[in-house]
C-alpha positions as protocol buffer text, in pm:
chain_id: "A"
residue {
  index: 1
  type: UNK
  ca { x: -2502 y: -3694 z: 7170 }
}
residue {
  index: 2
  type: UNK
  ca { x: -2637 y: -3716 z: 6859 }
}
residue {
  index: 3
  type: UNK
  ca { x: -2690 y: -3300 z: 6838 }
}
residue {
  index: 4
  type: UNK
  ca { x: -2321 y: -3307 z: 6908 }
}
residue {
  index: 5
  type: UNK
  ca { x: -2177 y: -3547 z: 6641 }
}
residue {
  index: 6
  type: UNK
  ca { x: -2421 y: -3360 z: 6347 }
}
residue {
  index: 7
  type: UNK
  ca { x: -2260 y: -3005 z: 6510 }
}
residue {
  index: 8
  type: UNK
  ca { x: -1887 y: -3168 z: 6458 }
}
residue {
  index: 9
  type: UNK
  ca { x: -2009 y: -3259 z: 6082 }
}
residue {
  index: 10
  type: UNK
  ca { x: -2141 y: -2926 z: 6017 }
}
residue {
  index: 11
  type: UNK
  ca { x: -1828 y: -2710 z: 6168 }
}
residue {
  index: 12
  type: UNK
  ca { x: -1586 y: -2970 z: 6002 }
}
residue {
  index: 13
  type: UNK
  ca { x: -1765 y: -2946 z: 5659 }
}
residue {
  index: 14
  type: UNK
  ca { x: -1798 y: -2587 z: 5630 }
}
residue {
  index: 15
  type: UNK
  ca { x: -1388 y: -2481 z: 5620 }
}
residue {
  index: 16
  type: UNK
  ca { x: -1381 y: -2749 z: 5328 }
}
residue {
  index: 17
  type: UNK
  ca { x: -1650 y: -2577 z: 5117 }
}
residue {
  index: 18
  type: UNK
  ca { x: -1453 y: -2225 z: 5215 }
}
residue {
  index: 19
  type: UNK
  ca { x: -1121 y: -2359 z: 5135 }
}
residue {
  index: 20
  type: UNK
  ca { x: -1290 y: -2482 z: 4804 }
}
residue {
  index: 21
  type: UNK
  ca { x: -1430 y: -2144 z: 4725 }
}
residue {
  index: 22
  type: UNK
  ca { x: -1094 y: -1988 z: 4784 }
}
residue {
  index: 23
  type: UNK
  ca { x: -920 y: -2203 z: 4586 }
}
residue {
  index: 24
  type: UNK
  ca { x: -1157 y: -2173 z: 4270 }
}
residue {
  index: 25
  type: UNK
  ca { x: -1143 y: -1767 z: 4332 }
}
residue {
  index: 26
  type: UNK
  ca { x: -788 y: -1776 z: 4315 }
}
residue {
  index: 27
  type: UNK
  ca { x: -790 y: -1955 z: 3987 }
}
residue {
  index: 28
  type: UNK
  ca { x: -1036 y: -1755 z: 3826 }
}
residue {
  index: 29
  type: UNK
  ca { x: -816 y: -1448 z: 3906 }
}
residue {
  index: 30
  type: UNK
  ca { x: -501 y: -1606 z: 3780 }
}
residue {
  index: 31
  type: UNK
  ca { x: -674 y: -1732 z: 3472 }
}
residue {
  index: 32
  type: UNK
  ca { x: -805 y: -1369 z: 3437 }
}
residue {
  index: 33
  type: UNK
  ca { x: -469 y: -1210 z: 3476 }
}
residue {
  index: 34
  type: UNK
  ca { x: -294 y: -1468 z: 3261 }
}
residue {
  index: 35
  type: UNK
  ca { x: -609 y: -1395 z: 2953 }
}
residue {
  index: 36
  type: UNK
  ca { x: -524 y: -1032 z: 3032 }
}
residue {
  index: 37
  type: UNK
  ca { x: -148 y: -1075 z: 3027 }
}
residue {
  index: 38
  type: UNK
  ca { x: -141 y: -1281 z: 2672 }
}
residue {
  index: 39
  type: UNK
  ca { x: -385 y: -1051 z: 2518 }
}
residue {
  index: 40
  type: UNK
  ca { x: -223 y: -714 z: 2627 }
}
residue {
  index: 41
  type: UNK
  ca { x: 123 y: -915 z: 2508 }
}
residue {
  index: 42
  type: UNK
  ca { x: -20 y: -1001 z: 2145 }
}
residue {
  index: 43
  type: UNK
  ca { x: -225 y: -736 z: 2070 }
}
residue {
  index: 44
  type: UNK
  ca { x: -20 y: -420 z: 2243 }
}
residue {
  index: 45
  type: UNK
  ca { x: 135 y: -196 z: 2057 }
}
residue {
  index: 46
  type: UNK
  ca { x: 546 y: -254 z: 2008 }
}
residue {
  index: 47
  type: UNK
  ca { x: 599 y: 125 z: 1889 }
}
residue {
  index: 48
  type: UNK
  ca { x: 782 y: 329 z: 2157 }
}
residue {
  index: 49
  type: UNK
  ca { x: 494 y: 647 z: 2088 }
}
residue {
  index: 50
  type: UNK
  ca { x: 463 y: 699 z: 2479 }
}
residue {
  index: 51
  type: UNK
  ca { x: 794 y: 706 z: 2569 }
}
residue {
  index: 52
  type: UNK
  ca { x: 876 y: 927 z: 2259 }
}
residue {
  index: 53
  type: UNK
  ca { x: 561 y: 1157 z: 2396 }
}
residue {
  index: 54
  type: UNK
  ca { x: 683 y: 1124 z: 2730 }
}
residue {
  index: 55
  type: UNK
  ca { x: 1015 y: 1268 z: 2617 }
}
residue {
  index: 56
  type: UNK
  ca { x: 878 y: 1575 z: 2424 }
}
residue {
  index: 57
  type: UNK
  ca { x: 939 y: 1432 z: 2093 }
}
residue {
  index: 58
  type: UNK
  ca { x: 633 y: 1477 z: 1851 }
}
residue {
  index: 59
  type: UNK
  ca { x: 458 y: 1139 z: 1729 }
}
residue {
  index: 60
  type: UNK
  ca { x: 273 y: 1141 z: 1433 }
}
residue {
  index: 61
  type: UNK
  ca { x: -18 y: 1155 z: 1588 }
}
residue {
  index: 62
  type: UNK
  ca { x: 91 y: 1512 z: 1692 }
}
residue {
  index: 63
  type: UNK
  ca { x: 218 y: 1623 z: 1387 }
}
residue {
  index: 64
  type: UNK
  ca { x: 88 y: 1503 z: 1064 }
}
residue {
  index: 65
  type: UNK
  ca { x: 282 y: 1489 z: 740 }
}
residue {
  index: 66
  type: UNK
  ca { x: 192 y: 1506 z: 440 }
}
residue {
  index: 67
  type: UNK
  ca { x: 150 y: 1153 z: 306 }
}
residue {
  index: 68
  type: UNK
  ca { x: 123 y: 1159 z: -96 }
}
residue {
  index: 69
  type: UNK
  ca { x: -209 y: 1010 z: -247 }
}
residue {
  index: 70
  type: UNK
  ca { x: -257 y: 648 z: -363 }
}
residue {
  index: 71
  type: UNK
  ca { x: -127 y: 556 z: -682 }
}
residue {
  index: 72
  type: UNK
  ca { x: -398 y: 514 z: -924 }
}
residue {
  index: 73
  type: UNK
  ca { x: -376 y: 382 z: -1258 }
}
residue {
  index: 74
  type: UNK
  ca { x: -580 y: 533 z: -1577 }
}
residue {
  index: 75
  type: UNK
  ca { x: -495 y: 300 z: -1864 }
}
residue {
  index: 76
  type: UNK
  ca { x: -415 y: 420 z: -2237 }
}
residue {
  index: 77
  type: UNK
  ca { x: -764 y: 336 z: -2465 }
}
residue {
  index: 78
  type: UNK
  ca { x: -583 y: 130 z: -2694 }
}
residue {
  index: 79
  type: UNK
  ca { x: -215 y: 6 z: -2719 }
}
residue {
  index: 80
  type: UNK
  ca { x: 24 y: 235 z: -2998 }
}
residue {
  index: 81
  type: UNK
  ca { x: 94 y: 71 z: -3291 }
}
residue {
  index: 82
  type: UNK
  ca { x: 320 y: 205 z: -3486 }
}
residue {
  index: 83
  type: UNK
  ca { x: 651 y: 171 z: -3756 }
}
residue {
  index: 84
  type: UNK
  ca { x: 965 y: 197 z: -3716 }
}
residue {
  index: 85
  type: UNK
  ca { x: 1251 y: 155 z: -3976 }
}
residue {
  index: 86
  type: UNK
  ca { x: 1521 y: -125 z: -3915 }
}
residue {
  index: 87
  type: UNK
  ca { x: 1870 y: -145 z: -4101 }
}
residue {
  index: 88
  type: UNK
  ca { x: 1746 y: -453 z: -4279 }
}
residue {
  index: 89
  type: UNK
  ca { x: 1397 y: -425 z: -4264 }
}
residue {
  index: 90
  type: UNK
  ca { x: 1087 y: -229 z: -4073 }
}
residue {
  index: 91
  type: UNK
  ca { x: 910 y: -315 z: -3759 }
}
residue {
  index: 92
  type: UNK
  ca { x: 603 y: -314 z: -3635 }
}
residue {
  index: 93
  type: UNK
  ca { x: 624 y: -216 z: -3259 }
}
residue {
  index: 94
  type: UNK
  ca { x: 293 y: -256 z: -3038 }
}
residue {
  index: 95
  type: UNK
  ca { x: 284 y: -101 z: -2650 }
}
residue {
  index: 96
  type: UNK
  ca { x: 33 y: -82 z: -2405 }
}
residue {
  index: 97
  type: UNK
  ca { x: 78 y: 156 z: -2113 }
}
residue {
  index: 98
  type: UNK
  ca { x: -85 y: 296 z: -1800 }
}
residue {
  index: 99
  type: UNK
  ca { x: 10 y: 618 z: -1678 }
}
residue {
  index: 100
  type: UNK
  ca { x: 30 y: 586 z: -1251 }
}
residue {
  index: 101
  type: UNK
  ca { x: -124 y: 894 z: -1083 }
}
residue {
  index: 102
  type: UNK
  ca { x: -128 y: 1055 z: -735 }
}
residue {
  index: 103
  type: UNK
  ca { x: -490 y: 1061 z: -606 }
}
residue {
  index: 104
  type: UNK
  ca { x: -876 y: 1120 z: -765 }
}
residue {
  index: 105
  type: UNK
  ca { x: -811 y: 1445 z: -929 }
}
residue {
  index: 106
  type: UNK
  ca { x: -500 y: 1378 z: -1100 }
}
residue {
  index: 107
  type: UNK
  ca { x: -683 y: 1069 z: -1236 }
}
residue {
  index: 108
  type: UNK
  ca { x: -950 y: 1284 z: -1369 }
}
residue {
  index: 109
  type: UNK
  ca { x: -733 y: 1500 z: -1535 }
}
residue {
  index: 110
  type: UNK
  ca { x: -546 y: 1256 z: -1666 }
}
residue {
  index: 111
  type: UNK
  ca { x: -850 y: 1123 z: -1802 }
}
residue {
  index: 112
  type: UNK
  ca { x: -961 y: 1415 z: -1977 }
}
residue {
  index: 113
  type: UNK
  ca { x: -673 y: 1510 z: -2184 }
}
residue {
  index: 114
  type: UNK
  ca { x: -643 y: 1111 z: -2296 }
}
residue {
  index: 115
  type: UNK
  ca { x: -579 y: 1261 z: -2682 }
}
residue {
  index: 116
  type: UNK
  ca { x: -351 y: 1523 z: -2603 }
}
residue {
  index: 117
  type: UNK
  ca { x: -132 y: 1203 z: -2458 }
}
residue {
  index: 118
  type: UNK
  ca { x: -154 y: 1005 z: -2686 }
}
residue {
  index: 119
  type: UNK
  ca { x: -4 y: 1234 z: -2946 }
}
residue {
  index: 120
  type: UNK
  ca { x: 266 y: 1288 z: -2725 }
}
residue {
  index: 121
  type: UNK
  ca { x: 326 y: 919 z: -2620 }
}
residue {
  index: 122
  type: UNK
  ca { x: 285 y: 878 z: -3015 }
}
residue {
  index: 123
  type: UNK
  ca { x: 525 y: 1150 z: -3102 }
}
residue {
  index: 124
  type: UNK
  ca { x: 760 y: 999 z: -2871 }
}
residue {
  index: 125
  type: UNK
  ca { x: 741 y: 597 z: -2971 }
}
residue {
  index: 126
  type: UNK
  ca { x: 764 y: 700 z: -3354 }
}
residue {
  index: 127
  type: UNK
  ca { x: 1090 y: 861 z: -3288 }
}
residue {
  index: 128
  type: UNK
  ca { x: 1289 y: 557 z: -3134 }
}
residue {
  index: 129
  type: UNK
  ca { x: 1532 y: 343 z: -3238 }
}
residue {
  index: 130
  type: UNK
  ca { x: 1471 y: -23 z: -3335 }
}
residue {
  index: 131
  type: UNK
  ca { x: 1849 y: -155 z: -3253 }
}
residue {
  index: 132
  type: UNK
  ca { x: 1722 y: 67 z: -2853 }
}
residue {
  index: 133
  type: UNK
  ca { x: 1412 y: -124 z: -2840 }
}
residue {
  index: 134
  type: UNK
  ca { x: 1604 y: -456 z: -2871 }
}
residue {
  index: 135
  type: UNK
  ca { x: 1711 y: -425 z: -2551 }
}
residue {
  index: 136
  type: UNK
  ca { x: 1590 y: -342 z: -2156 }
}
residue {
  index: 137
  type: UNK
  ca { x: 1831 y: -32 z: -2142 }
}
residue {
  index: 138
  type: UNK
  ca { x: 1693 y: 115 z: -2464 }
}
residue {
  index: 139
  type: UNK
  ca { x: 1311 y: 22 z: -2333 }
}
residue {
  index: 140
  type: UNK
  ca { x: 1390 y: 178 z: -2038 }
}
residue {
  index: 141
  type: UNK
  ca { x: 1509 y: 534 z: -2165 }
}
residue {
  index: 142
  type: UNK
  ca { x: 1190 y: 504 z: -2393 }
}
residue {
  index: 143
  type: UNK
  ca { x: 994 y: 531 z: -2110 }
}
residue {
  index: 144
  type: UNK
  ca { x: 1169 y: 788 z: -1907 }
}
residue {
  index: 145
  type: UNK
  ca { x: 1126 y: 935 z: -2253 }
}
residue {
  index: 146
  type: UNK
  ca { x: 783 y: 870 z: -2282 }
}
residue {
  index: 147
  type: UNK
  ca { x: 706 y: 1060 z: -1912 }
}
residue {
  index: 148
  type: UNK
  ca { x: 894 y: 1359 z: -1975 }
}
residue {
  index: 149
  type: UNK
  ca { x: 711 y: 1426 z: -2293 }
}
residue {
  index: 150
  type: UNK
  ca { x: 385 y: 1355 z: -2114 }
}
residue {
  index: 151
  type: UNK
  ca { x: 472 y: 1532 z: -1823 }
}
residue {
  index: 152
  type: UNK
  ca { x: 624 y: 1845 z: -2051 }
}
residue {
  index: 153
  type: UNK
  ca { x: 291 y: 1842 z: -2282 }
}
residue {
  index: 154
  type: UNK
  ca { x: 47 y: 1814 z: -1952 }
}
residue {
  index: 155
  type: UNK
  ca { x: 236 y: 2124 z: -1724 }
}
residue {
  index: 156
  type: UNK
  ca { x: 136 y: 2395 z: -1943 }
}
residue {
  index: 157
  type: UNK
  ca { x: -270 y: 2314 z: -1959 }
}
residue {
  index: 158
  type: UNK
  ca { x: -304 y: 2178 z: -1595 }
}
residue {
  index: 159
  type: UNK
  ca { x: -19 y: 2416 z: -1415 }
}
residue {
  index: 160
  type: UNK
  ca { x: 178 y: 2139 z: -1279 }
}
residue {
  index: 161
  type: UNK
  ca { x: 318 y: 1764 z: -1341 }
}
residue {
  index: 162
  type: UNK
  ca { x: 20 y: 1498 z: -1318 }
}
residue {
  index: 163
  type: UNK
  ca { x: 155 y: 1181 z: -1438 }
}
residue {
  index: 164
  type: UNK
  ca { x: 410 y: 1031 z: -1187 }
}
residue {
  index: 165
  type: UNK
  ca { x: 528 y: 726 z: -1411 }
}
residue {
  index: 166
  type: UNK
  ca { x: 453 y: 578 z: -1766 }
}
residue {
  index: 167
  type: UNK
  ca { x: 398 y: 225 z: -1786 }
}
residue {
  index: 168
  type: UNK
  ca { x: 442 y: 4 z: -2025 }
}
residue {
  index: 169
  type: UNK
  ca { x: 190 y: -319 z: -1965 }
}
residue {
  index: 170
  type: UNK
  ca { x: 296 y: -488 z: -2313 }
}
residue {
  index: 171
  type: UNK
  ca { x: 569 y: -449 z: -2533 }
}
residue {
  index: 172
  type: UNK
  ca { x: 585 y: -609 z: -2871 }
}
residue {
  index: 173
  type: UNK
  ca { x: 832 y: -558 z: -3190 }
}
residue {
  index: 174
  type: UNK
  ca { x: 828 y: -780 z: -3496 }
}
């Protein structure tokens, strides 16, 4: 009797351990599909590029454009300092500026002809008007100004335009 009682504990005991191992299975698959399920959810992609590829339109990926270079920017030596006559009196007008450039060559060519810049940024700033520079809108056309003449002096030794913008970094008139 006693064989019989330690068989009834053993078969009775062995669909608890089974239902336990089911049970923890199941929750390490659900935790696994949940982990999946948040990660594919954060770090998916929200672009529509397969169903755009799907539907025979071209991604970038298929058809790459041509993206401009990074802006770099090559600053002037020193600022230009420089008179200008007033109605009452002269001024003494200081400016900094950085040119911005497309990309590593442009910057290195921008670099080399420095002095042939500066006499055209000079050229330019000695030819303004104080009662302009007393205000944004007369700053402003300075520098559009200021990049044409650069841009008009650089085209003929380097075959095309090389500075995109002119700067100006400080601005002072007393």
């Amino acid at each position: 009797m006693a064989k019989e009682e330690s068989l009834e504990l053993e078969s009775t005991e062995a669909p608890k351990s089974k239902k336990k191992l089911f049970i923890f299975i199941g929750v390490g698959v659900l935790a696994a599909l949940l982990i999946g399920g948040a990660l594919w959810f954060f770090l998916g992609s929200s672009d529509d590029a397969p169903v755009e590829a799907a539907e025979g339109v071209k991604t970038t990926a298929e058809a790459p454009a041509a993206e401009p270079a990074l802006a770099a920017y090559v600053p002037m030596p020193r600022p230009f300092l420089f008179n200008l006559p007033g109605p009452d009196r002269a001024r003494l007008v200081e400016i900094k500026v950085q040119l911005m450039v497309r990309g590593q060559d442009d910057e290195v060519l921008t670099q080399k002809h420095i002095p042939l810049i500066e006499d055209a940024l000079l050229t330019t700033f000695s030819g303004a008007d104080v009662q302009k520079l007393s205000t944004q809108a007369g700053k402003d056309e300075l520098r559009q100004l200021a990049l044409l003449s650069v841009q008009n002096t650089l085209q003929p030794v380097t075959g095309r335009k090389v500075v995109e913008k002119v700067l100006f970094t400080g601005f002072v008139m007393q």
